[in-house]
N, CA, C and O of each residue as an XYZ file, in Angstrom:
832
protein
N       1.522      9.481    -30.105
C       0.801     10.225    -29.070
C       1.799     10.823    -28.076
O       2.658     10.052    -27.646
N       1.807     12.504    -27.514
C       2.418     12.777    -26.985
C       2.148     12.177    -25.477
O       1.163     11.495    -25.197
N       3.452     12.639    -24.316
C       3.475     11.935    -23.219
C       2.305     12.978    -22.500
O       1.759     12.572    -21.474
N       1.979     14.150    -22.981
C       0.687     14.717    -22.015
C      -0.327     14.213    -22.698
O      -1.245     14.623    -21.988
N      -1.038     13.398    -23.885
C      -1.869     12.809    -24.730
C      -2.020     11.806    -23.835
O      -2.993     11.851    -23.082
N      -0.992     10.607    -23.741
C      -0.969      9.286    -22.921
C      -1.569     10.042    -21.333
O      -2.413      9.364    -20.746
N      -1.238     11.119    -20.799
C      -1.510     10.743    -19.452
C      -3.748     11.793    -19.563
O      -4.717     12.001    -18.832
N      -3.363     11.992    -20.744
C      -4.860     12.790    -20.537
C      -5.995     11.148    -20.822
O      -7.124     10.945    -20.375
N      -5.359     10.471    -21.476
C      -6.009      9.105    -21.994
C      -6.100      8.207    -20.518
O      -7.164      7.649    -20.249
N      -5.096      8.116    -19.719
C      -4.733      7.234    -18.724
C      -5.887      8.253    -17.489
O      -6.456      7.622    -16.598
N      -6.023      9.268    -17.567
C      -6.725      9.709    -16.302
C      -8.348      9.921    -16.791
O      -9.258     10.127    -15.988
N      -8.515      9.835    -18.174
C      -9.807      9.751    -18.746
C     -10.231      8.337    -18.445
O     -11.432      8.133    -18.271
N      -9.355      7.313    -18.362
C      -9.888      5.823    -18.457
C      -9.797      5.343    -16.630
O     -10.558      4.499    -16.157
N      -8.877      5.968    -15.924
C      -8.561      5.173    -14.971
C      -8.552      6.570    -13.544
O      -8.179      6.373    -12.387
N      -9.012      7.738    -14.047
C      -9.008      8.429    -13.285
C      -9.407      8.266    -12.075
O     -10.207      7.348    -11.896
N      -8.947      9.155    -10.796
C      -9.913      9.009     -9.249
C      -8.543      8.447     -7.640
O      -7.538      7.738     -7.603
N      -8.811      8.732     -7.281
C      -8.049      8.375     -6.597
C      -8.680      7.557     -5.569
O      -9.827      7.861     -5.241
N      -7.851      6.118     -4.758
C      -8.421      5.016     -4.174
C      -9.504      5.496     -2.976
O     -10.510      4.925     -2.553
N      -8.699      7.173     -2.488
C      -9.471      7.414     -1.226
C     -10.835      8.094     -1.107
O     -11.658      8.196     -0.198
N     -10.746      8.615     -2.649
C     -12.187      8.632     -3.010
C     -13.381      7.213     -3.594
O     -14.605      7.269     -3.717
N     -12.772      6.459     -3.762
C     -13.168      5.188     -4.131
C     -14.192      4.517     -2.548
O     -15.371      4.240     -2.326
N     -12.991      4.507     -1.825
C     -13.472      4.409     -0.702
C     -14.310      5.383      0.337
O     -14.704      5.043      1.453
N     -14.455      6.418     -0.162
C     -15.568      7.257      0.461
C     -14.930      8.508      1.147
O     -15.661      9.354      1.661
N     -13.459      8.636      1.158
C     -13.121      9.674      1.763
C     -12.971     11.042      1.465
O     -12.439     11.348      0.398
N     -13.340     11.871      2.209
C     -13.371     13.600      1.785
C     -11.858     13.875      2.182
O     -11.630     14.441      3.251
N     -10.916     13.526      1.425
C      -9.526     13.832      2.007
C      -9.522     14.889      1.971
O      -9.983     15.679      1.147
N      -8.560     15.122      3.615
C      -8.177     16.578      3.719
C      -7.070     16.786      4.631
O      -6.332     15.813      4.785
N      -6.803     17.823      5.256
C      -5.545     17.439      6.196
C      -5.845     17.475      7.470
O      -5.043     17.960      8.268
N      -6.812     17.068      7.793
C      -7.648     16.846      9.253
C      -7.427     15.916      9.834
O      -7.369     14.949      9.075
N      -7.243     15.647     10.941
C      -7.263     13.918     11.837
C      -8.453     13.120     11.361
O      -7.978     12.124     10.817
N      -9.858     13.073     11.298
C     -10.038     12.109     10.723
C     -10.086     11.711      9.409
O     -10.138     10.489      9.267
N     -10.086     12.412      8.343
C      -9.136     12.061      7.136
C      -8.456     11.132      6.825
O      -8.616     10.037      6.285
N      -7.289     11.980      7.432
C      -6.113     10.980      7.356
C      -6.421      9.725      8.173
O      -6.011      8.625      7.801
N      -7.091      9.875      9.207
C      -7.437      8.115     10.239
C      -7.519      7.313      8.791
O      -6.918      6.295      8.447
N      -8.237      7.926      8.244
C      -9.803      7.003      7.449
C      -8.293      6.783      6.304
O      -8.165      5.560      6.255
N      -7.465      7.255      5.652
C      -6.295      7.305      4.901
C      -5.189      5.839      4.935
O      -4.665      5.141      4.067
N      -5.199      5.858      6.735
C      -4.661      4.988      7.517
C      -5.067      3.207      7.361
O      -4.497      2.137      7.143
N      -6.366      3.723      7.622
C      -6.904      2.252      7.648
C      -6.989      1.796      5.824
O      -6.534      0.857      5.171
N      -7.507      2.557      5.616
C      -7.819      1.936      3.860
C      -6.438      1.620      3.353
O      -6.385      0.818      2.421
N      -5.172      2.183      3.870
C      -3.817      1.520      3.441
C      -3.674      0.506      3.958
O      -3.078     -0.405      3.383
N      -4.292      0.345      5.467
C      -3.427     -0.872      6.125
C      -4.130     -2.341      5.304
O      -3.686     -3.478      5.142
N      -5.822     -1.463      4.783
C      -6.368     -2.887      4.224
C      -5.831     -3.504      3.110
O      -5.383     -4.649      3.051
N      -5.908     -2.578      2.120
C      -4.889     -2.529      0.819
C      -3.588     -2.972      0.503
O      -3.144     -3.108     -0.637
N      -2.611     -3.333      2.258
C      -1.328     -3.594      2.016
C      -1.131     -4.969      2.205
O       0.012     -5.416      2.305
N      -2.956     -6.291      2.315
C      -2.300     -7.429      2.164
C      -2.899     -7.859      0.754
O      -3.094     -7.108     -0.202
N      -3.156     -9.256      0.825
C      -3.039     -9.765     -0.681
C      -5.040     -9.784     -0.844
O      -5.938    -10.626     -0.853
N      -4.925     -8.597     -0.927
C      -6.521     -7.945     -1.092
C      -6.818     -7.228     -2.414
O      -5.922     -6.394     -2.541
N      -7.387     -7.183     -3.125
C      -7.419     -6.461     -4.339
C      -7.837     -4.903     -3.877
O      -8.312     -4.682     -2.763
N      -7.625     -3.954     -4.773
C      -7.696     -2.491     -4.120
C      -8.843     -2.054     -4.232
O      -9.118     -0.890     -3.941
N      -9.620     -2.818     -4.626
C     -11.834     -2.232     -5.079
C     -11.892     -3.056     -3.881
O     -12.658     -2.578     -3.044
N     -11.295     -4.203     -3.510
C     -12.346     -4.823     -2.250
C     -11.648     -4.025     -1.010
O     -12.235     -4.051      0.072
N     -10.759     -3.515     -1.094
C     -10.086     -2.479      0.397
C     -10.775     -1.621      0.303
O     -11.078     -1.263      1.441
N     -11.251     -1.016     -0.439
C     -11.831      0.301     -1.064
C     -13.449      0.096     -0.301
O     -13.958      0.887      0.492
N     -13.843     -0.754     -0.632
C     -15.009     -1.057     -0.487
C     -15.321     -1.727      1.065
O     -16.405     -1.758      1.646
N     -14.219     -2.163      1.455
C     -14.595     -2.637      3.383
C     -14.201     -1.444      3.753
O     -14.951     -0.884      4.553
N     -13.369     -0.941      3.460
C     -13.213      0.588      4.061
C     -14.473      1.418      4.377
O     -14.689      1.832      5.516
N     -15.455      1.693      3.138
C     -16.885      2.155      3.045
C     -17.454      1.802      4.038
O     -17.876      2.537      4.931
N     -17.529      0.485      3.967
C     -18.284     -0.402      5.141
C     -17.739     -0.076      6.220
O     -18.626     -0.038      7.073
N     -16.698      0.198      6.681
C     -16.419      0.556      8.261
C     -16.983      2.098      8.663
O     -17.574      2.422      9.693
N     -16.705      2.718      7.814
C     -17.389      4.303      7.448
C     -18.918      4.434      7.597
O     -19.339      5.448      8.153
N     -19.901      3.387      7.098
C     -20.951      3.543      7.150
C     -21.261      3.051      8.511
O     -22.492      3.094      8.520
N     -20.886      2.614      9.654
C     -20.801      2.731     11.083
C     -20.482      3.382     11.852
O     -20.611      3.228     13.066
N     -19.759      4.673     10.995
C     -19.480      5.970     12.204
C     -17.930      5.577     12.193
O     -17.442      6.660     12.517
N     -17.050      4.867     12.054
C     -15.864      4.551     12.628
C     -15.017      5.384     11.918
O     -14.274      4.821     11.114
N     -14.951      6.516     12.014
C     -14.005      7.612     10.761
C     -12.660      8.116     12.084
O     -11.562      8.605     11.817
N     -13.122      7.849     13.264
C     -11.736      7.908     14.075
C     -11.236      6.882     15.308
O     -11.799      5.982     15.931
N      -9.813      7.509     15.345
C      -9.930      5.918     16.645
C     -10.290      6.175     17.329
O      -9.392      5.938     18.137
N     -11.148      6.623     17.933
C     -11.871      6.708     19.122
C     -13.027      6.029     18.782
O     -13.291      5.085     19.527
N     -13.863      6.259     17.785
C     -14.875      5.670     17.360
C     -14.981      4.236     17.119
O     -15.829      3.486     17.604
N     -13.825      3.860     16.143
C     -13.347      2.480     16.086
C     -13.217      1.668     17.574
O     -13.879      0.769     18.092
N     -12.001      2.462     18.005
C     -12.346      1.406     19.450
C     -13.730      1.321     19.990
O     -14.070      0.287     20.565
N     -14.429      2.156     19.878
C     -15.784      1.941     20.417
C     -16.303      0.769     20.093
O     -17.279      0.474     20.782
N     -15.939     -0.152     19.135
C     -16.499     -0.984     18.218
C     -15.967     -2.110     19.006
O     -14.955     -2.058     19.706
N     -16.722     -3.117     18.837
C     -15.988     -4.623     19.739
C     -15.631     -5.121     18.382
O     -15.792     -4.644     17.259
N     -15.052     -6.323     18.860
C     -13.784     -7.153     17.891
C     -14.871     -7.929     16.607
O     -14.579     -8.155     15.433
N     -15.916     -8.156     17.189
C     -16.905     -9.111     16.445
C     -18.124     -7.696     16.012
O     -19.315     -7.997     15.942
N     -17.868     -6.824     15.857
C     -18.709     -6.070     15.673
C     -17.681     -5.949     14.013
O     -18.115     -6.214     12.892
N     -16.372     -5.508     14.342
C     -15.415     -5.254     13.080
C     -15.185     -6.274     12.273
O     -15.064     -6.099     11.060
N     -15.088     -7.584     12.898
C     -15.289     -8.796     11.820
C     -16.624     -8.716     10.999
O     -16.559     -8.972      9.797
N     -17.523     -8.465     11.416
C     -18.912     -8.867     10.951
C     -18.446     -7.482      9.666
O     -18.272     -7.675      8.462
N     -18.368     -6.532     10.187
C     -17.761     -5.576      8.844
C     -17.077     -5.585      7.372
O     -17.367     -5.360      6.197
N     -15.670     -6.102      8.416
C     -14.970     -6.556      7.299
C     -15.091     -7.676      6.246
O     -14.387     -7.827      5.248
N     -16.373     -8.614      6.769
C     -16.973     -9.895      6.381
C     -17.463     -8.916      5.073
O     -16.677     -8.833      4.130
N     -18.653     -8.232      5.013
C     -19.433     -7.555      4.457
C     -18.784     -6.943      3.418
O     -19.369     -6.965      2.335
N     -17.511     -6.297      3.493
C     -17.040     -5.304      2.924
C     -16.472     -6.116      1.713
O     -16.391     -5.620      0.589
N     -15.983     -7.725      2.083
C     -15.779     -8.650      1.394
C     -14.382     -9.106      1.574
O     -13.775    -10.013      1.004
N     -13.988     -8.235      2.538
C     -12.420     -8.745      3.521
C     -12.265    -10.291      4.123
O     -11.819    -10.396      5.266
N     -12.560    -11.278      3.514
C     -12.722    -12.034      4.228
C     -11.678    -12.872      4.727
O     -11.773    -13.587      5.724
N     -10.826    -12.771      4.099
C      -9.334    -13.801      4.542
C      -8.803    -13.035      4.861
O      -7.779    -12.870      4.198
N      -9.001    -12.110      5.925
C      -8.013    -11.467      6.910
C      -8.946    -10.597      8.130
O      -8.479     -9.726      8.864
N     -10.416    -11.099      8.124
C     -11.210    -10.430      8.790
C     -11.069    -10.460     10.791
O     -11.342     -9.483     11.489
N     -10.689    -11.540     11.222
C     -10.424    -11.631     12.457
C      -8.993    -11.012     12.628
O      -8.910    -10.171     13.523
N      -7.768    -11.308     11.865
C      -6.642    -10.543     12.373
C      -6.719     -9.377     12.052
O      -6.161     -8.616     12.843
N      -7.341     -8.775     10.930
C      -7.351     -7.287     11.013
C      -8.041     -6.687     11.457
O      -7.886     -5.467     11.394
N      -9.937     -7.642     12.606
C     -10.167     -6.298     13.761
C      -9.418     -6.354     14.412
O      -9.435     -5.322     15.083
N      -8.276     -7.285     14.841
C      -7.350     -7.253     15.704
C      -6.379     -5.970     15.519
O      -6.271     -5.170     16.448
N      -5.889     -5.842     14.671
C      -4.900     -4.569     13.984
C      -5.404     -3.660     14.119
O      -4.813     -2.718     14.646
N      -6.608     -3.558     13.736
C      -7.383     -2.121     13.418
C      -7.354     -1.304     14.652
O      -7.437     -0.077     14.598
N      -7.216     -2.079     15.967
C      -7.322     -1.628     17.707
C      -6.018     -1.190     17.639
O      -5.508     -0.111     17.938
N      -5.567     -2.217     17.193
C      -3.892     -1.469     17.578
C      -3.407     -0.621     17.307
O      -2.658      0.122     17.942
N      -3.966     -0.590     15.744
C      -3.525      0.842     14.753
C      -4.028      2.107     15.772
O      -3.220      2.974     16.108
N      -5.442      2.128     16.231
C      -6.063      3.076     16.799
C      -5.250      3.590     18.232
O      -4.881      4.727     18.526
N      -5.108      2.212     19.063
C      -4.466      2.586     20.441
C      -3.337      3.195     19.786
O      -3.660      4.345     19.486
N      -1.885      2.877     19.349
C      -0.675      3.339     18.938
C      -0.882      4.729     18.322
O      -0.023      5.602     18.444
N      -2.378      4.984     17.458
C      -2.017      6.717     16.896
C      -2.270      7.680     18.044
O      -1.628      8.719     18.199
N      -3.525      7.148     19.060
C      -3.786      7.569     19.941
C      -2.285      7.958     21.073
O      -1.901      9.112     21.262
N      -1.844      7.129     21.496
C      -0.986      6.854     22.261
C       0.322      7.558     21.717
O       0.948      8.086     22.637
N       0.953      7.722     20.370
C       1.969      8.565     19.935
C       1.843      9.406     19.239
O       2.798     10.178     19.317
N       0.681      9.867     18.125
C       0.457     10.907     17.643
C      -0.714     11.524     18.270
O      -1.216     12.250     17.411
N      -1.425     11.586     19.415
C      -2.241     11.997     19.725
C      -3.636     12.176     18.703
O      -4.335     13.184     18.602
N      -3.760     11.162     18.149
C      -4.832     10.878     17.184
C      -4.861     11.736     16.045
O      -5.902     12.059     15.472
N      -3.401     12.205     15.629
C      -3.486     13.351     14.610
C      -2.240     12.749     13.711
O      -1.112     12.675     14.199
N      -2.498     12.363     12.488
C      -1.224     12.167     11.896
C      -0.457     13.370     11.129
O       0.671     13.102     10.716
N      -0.988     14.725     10.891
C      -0.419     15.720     10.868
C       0.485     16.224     11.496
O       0.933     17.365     11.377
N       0.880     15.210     12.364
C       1.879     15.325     13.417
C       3.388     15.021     12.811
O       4.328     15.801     12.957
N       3.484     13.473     11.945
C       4.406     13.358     11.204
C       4.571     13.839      9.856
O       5.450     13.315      9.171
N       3.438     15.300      9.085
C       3.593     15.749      7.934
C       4.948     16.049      7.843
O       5.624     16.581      8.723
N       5.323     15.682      6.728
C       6.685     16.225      6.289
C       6.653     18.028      6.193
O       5.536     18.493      5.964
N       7.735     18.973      6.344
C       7.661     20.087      5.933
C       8.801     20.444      4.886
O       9.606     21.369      5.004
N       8.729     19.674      4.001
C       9.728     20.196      2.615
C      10.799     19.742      2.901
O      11.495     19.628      1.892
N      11.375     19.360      3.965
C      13.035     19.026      4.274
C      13.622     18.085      3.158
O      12.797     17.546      2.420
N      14.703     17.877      2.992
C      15.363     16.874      2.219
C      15.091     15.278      3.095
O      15.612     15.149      4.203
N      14.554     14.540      2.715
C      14.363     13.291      3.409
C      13.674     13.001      4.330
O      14.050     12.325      5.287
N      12.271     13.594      4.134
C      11.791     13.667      5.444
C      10.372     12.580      4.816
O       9.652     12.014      5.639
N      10.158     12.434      3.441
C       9.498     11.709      3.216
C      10.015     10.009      3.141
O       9.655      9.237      2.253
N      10.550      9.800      3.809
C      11.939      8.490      3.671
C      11.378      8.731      4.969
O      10.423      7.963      4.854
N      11.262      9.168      5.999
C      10.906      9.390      7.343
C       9.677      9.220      7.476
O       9.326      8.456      8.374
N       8.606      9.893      6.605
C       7.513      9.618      6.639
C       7.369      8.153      6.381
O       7.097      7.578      7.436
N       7.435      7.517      5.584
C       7.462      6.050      5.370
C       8.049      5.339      6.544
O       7.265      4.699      7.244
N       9.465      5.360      6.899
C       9.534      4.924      7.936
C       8.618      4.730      8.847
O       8.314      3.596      9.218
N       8.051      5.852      9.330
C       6.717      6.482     10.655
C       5.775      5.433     10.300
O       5.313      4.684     11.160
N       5.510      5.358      9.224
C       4.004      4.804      9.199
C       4.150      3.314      8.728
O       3.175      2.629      8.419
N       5.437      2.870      8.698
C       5.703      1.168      9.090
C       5.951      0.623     10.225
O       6.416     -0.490     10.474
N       5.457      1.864     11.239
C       5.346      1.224     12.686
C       3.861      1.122     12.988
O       3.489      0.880     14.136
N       2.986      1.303     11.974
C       1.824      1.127     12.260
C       1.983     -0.711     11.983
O       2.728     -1.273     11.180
N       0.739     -1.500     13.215
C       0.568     -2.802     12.551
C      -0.020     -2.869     11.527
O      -0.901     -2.100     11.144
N       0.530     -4.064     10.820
C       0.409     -4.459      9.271
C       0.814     -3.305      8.330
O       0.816     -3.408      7.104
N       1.143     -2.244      8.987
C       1.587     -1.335      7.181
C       2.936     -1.764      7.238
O       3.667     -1.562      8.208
N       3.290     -2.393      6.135
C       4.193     -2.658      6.254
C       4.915     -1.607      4.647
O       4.098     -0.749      4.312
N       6.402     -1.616      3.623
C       6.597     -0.969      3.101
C       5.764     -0.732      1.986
O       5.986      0.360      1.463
N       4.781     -1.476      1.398
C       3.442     -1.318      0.931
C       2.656     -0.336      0.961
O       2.439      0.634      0.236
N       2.100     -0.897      2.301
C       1.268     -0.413      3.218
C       1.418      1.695      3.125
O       0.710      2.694      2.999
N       2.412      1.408      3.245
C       3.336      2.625      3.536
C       3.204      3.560      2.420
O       2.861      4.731      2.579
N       3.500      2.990      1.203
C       3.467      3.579      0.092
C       2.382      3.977     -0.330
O       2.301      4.995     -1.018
N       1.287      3.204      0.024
C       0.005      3.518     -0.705
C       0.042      5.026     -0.107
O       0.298      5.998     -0.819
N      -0.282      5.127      1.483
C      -0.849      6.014      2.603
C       0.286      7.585      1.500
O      -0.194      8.717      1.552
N       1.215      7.437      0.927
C       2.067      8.888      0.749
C       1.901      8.626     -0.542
O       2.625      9.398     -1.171
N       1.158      7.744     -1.431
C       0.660      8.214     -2.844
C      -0.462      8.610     -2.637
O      -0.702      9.436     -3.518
N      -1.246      8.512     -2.026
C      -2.708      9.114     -1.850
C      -2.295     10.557     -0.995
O      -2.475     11.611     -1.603
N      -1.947     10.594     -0.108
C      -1.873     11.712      1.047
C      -1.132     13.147      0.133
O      -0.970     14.318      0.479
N      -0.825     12.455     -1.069
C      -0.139     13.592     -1.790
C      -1.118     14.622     -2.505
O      -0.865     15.574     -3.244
N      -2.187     14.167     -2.088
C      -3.352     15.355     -2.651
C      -3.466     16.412     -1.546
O      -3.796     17.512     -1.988
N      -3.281     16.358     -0.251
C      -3.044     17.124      0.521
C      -2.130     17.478      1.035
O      -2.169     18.527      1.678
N      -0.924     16.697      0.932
C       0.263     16.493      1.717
C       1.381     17.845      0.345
O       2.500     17.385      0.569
N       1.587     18.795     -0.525
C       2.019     18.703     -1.192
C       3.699     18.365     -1.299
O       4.181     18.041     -2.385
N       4.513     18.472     -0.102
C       5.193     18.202      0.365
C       5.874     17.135      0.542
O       6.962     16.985      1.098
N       4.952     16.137     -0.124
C       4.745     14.789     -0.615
C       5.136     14.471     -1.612
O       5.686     13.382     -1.776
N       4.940     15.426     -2.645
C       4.650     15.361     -4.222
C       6.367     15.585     -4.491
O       7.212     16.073     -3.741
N       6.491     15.034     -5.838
C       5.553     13.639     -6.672
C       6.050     12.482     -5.955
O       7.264     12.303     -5.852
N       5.198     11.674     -5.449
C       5.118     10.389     -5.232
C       4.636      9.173     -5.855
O       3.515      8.838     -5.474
N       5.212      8.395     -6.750
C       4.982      7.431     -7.739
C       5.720      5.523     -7.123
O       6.806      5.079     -7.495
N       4.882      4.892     -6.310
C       5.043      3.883     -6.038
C       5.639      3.019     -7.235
O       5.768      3.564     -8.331
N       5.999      1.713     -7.065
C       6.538      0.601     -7.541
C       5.383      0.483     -8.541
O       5.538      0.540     -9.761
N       3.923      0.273     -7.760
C       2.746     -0.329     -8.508
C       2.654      0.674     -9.624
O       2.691      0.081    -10.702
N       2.511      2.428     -9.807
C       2.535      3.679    -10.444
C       3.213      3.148    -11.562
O       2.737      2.559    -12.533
N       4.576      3.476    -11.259
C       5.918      2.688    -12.164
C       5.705      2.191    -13.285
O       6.028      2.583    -14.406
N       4.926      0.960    -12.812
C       4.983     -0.285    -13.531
C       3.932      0.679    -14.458
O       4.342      1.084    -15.546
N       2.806      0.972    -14.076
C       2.036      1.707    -15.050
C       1.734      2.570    -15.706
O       0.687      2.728    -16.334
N       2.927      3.435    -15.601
C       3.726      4.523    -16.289
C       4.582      3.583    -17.393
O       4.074      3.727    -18.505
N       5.402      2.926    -17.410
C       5.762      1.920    -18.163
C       5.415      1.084    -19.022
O       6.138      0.667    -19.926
N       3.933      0.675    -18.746
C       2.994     -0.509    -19.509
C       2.500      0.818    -20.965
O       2.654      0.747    -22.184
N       1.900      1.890    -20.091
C       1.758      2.706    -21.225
C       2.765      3.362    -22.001
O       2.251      3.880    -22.993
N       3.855      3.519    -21.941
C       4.902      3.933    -22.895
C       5.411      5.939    -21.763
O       6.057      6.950    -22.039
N       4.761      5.537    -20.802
C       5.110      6.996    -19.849
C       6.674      6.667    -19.408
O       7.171      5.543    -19.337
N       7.372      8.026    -19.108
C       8.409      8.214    -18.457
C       8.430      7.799    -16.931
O       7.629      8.270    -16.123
N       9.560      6.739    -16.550
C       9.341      6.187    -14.968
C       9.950      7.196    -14.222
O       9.941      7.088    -12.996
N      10.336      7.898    -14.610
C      11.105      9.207    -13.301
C      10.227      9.793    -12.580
O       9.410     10.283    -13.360
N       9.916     10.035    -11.422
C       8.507     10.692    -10.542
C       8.932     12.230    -10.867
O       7.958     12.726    -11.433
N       9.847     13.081    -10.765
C       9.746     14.035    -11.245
C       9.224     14.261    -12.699
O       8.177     14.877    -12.893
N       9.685     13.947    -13.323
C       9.097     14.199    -15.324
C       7.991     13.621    -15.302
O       7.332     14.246    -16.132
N       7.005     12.385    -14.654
C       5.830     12.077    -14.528
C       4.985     13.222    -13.779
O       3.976     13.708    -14.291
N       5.387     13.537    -12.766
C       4.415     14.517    -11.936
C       4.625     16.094    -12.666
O       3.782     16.964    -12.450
N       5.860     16.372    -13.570
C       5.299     17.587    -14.179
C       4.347     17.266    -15.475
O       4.046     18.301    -16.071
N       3.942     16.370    -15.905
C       3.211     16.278    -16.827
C       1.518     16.731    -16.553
O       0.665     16.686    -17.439
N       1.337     17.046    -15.527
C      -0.144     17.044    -14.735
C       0.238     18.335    -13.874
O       1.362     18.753    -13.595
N      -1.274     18.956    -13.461
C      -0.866     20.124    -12.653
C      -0.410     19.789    -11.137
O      -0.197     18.601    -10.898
N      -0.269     20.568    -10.268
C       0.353     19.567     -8.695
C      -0.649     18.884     -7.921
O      -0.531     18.192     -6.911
N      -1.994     19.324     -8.816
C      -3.447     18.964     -7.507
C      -3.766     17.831     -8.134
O      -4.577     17.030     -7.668
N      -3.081     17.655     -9.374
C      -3.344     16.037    -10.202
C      -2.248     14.755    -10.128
O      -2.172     13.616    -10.589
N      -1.536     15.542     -9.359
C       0.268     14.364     -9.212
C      -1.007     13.581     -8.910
O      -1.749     13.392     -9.873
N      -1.510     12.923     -7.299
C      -2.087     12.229     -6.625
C      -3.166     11.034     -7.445
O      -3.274      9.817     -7.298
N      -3.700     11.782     -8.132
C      -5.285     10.921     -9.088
C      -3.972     10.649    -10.445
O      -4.356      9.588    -10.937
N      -3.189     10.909    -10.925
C      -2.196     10.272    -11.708
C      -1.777      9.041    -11.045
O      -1.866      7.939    -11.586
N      -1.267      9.257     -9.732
C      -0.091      8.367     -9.288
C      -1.717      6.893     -9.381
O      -1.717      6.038    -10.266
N      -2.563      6.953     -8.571
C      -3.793      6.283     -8.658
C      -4.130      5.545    -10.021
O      -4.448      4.356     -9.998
N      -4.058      6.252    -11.197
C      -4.685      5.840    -12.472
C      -3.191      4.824    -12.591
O      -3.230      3.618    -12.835
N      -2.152      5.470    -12.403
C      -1.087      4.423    -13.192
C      -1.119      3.472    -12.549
O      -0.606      2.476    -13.058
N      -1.632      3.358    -11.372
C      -1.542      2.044    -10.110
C      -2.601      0.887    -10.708
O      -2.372     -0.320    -10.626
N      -3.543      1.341    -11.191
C      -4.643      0.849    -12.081
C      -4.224      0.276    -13.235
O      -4.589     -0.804    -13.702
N      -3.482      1.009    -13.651
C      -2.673      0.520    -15.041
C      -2.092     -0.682    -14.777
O      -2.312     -1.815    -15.206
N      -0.964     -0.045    -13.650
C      -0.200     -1.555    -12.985
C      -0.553     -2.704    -13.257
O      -0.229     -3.555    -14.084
N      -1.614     -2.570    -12.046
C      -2.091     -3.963    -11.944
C      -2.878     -4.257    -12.877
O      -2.694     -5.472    -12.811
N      -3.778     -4.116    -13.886
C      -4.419     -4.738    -14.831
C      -3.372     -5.033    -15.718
O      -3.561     -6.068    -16.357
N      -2.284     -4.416    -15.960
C      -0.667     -4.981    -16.764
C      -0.605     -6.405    -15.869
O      -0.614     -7.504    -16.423
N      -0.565     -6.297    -14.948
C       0.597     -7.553    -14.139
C      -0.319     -8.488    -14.284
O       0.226     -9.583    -14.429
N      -1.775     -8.557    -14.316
C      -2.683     -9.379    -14.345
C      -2.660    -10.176    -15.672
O      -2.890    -11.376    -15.525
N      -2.421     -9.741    -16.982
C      -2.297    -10.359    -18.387
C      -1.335    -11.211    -18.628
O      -1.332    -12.109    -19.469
N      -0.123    -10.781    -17.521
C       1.399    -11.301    -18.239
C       0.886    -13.051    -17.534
O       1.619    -14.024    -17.706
């Protein structure tokens, strides 16, 4: 099977990307990306990526799509959420985070993370990552998810193929180089690729 065969098979089985999973109309708007923000920060502890996906929803179906909105929310209003969503072993420290995340974008990006888009430079996505491991709890994870997803809008981004991607570019017999992976797909598909192989990943790492 050729390597565009394997990835038409891998996006037929595992297609979609997480931020549609979780309910988001990504785009390059401030609340977008908010909503981008949080579903990474949930995703970057030892949470499976359908149950981040899915408390994410749950914070969404309360209106909370920006920080302004979020802070509106009391601390036990966001636990009771994240309870629901099925966050449960990290539900009190992360309404805690979730304020912080909000005050800090508020407070340095003026509630717009289009603020730190990369514009094509040499290394500016090494910067971007940096930026967004000063958010609490994203840590280099954290980080990674937010610029494999954001690469559907971000193109400037592209190709972006995480550790987790990698591994699932690999399990299927794909090329691990993010360039020769992301030309295999058109540029509006790098993003729902990098997603399906992340899928791959982890149902690989889960067998061994």
């Amino acid at each position: 099977m050729s390597h565009r065969d394997l990835v038409a098979s891998v996006l037929g089985e595992h297609g979609g990307t997480y931020a549609e999973q979780a309910g988001i109309r990504l785009a390059d708007k401030p609340s977008p990306l908010f909503q981008l923000l949080v579903l990474s920060t949930l995703a970057s502890t030892r949470i499976a990526a359908d149950i981040a996906a899915a408390t994410a929803a749950e914070l969404w179906d309360f209106g909370w799509r920006t920080p302004e909105r979020m802070l509106a929310s009391t601390w036990q209003e966001r636990v009771d959420a994240l309870g629901r969503g099925g966050y449960r072993r990290y539900d009190e420290s992360t309404a805690t985070s979730l304020a912080d995340t909000c005050e800090l974008l508020l407070d340095r990006h003026r509630g717009d993370l289009r603020r730190i888009r990369p514009t094509g430079q040499e290394g500016e996505v090494d910067a971007l990552l940096d930026a967004l491991q000063g958010f609490p709890r994203l840590g280099p994870v954290g980080a990674a998810i937010f610029c494999r997803e954001v690469q559907v809008v971000w193109p400037e981004v592209r190709p972006f193929f995480d550790d987790k991607a990698i591994g699932g570019a690999r399990a299927v017999g794909l090329p691990d180089d993010p360039a020769t992976l992301g030309a295999l797909v058109a540029p509006t598909k790098v993003g729902e690729l990098a997603a399906a192989l992340t899928r791959v990943g982890i149902a690989s790492s889960r067998q061994r």
